[in-house]
C-alpha positions in Angstrom: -97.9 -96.6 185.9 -100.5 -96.3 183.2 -99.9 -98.4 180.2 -99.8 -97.0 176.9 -102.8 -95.7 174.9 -103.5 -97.7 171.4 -105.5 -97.8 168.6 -105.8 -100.1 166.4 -107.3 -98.8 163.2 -108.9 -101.7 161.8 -110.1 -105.2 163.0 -106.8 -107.1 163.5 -107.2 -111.3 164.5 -109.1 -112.0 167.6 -105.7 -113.6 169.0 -103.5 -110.5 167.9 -106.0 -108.3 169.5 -106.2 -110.1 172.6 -102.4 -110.4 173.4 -102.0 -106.9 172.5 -104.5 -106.2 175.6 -102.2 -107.7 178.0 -99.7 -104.9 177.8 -101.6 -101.7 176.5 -104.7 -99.7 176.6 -106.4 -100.5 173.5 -109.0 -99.2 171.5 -110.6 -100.9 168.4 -112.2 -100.6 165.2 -114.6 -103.2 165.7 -117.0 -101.4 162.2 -113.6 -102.4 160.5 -114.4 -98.9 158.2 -111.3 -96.7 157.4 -111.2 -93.8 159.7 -111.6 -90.4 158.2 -109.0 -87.7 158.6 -111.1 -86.3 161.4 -110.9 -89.1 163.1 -107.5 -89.7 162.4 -106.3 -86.2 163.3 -108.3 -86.9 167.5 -106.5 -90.5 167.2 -102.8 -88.3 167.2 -104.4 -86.0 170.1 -105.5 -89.0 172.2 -103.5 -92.1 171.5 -99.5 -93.2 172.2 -99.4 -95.4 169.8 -101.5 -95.4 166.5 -101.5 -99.3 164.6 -102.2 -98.1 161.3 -103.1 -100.1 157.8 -102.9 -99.0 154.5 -106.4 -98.0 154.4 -104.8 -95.1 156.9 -103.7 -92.2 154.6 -101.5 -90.4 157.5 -100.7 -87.3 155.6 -98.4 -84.0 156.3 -101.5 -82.0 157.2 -102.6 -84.9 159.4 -99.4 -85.4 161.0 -99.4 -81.9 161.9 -102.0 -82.1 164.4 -101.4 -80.2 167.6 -101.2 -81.4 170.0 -99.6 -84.9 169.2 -99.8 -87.4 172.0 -99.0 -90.0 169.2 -95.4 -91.1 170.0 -95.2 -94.1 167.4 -97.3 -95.4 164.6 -96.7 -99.5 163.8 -97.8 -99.8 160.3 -99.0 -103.1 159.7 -97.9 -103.6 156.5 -94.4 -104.1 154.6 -95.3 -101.2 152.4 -95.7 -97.3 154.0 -96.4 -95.2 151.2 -99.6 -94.7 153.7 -97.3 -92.2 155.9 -95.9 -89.1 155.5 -92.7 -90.2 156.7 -90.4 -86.9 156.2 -93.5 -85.1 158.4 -93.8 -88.1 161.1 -89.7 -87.4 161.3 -90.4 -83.6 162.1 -92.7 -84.3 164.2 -91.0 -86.9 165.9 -93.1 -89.9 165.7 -91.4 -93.2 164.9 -92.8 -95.3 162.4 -92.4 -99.3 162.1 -93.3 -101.8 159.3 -93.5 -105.6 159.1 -90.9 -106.9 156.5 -90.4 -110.3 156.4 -93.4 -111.9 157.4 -95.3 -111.5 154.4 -93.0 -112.2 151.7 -94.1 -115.9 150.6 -97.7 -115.1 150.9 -97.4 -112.1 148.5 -95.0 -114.1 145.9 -97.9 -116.6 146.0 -100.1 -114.1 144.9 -97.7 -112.7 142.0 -97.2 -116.5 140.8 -100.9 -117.0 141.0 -101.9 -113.8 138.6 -99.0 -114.9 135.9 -101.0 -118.6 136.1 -104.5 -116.6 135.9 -103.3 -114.3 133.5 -101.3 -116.7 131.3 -104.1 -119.4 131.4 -107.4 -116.9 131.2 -108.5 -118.4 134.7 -110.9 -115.4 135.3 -112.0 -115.6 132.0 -112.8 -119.1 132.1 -114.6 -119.0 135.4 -116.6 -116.2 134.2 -117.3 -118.1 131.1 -119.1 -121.1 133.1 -120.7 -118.9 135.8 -122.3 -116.9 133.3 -123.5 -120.9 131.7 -121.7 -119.6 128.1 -118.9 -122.3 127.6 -120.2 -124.6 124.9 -117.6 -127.3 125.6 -113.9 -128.3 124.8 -112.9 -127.2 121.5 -109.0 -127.3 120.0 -109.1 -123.5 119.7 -110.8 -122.5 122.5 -109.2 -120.5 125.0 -105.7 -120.7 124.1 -103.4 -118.6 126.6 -99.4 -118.9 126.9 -97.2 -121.4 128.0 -95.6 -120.3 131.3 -92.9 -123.2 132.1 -89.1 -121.9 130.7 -90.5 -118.8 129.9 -89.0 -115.5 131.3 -89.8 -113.7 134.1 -88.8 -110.1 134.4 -88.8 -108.7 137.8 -89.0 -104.5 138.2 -87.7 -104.4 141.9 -85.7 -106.6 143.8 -86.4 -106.4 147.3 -87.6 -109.7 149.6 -91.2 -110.4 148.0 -89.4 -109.9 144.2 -86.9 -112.5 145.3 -89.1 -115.0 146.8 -91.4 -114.7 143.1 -88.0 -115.3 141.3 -87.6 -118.3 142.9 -90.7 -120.0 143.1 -90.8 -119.3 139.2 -87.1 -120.4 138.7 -87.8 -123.6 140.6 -91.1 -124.5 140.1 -91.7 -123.2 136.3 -88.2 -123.3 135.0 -88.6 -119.9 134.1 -85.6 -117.3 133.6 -84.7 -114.3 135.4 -84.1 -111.0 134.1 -84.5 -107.8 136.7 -84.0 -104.3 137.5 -83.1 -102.8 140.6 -82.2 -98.9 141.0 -79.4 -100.0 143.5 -77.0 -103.2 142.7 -78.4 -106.5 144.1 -75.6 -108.1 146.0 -74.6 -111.5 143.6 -75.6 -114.0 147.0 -79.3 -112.6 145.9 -79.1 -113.2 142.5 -76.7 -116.7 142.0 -79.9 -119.6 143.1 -82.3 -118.6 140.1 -78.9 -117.0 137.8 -80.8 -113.9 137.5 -79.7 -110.9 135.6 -79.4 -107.4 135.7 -80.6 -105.2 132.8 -79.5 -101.6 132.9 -83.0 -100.5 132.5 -86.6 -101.0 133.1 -87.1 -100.6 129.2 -84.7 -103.8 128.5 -86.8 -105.8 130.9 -90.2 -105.1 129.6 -88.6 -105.4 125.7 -87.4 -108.8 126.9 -90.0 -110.7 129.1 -92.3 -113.0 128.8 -94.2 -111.8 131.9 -93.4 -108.3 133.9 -93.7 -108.9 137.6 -93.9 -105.1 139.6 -92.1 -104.9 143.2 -91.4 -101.8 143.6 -92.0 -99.5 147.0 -95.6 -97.4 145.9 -93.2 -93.9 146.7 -93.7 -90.5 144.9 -91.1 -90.9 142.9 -92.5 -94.1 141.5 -95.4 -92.8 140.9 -96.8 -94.4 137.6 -93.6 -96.0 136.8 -95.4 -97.5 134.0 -96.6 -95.6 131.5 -97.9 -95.8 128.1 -94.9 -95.3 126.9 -93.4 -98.1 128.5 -96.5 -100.0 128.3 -95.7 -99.8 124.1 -92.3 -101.3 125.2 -93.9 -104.9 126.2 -94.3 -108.0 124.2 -97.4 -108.7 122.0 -97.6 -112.1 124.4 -96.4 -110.4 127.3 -98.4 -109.9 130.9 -97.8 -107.7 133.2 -98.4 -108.8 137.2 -98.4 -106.2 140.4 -98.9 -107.1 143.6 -96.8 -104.2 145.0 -99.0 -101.0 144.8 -101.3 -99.6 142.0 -100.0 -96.3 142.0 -97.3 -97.9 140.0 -98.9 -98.0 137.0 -101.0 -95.6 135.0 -104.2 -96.9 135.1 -106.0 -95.5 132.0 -102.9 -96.4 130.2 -103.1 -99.6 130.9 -106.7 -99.5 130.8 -105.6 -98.3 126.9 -103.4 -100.9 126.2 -105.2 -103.8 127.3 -108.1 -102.8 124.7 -105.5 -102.2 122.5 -103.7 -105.7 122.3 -100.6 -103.8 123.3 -99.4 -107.5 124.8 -101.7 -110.5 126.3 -103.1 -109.8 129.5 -102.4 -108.4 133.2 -102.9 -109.6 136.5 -103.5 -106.8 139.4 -103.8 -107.0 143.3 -103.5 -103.5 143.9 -105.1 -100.4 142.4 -104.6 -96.8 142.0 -107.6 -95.2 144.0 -108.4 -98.5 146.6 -110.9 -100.1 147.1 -112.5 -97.8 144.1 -111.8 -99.7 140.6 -111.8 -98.0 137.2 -115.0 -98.8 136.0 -113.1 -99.1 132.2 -110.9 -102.0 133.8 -114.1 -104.4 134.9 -115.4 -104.3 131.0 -111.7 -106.1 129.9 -111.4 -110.2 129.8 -107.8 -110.0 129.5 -107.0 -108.4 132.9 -107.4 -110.4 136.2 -108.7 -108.9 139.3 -108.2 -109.7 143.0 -109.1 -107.5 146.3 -105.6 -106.9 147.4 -104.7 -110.8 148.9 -101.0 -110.1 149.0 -101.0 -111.4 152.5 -104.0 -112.6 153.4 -103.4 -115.9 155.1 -104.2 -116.7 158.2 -100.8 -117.0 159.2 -99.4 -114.1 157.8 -101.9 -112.1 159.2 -101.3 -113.1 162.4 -97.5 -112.9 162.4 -98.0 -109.1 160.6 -99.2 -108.1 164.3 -97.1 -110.1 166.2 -94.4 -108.0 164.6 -96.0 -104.6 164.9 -96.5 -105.8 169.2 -92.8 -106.7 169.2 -91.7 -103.2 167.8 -94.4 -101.0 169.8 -93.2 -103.2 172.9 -89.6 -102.3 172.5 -90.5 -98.6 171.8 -92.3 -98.3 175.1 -89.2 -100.3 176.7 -86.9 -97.5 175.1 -85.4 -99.9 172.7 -85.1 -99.1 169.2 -87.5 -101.1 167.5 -86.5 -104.1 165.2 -88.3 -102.4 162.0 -87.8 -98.7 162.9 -88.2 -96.6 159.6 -88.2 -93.2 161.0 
């Protein structure tokens, strides 16, 4: 019996790569480029099993390709606003995800922009590449305090829980949230978090605004100007889930505007392109999408996406089935 045909659409860990071979026909990505939707349309014609990214923008009309040999795609990645997933269910291609396993790494990366953002740690690195700092002066670079200050969470899934409590217990910091579904109390108890009724009474009341919330049409630019206006002058606003969250050239606005202090992004509306307005502002801090980039997480991320592929081709039901 033939195994299963694979792709794997962009250069995975040489480990990952190699155990998948021991089970499955696989073809790599070894230019590591996004594929087009040409090329993503003859993957569904040729493939069992597509192992998809982010970068991979699996739309209705792609997922409409006939004919589909595709059976199952294994997104690696927690988020999969990438997929058409009401088309992949018409079509009757399973999709999987990799919850879990990159939680800590990502809340790392949320506690590490509020730090950044708080402290002007771009800034100042900027300032002394660029051989500008004159030395240490008691006015110089003042940012905010971040110990006891509070934390308001939009979302409240694993990653937003794992941020609330590395700020609770290592910065002291309180916990305000909003979830659009209740948050059962066993969640919320360690770092005595609390519900608001609304996304406007979190960003009214926090010090820093931490975005976890799935990147899904209908949260598409969740943050507005309007709500943008809502935030403290000495406020900063943190996402690490996906930039389609907030309106760029409103933020874009309010950061030249002094609406509130600063912001710290991971994730961007139009990947890996960057609005050219946002690279001009020193109060905005900028990384290349590290949610999970750790070796370890990595690695586990396609450990996960094996297991649930495995277990589809076993006719199991996968442990992370979405559709």
């Amino acid at each position: 019996m033939q195994p299963p045909k694979v792709l794997v659409t962009r250069k995975w860990p040489d480990n990952i790569e190699k155990i998948l071979t021991k089970d499955f026909d696989c073809s790599f990505n070894r230019q590591d480029k996004p594929l087009t939707p040409s090329e993503l349309k003859d993957a569904l014609k040729t493939f069992d099993a597509i192992l998809s990214t982010v970068t991979d923008s699996l739309t209705a009309d792609i997922l409409m390709t006939k004919p589909t040999q595709t059976k199952i795609i294994g997104n690696f990645g927690v988020g999969f606003n990438n997929i058409d997933i009401e088309t992949a269910q018409q079509q009757n291609i399973c999709v999987t995800n990799t919850p879990d396993v990159l939680t800590d790494c990502t809340a790392d990366i949320a506690i590490l922009l509020i730090l950044m953002s708080a402290r002007r740690g771009a800034e100042g690195d900027r300032l002394i590449r660029q051989k500008r700092w004159q030395g240490w002066s008691p006015t110089d670079m003042l940012g905010q305090k971040v110990t006891a200050k509070t934390l308001g969470i939009i979302g409240f899934g694993r990653i937003a829980q794992a941020t609330a409590y590395k700020a609770h217990f290592g910065f002291n910091m309180k916990i305000i949230f909003y979830n659009t579904s209740p948050v059962p109390e066993n969640l919320t108890q360690p770092v005595k978090a609390h519900c608001c009724d609304s996304i406007d009474d979190v960003l009214a009341a926090a010090d820093f605004v931490s975005i976890h919330c799935p990147g899904s049409p209908q949260n598409h630019h969740l943050l507005g100007e309007q709500q943008l206006k809502r935030m403290r002058p000495n406020a900063h606003l943190i996402n690490t889930a996906r930039g389609t969250l907030i309106d760029t050239k409103a933020l874009v606005k309010a950061l030249k505007n002094n609406w509130f202090a600063g912001a710290g992004l991971d994730v961007f509306e139009h990947e890996p392109t960057i609005d050219p307005a946002l690279l001009t502002l020193d109060n905005v801090t900028l990384l290349p999408h590290l949610g999970s980039a750790t070796e370890e997480t990595r690695r586990a991320m396609g450990l996960r996406v094996i297991d649930n592929i495995k277990a589809f081709f076993s006719g199991q039901t996968p442990r992370d089935l979405i559709c």
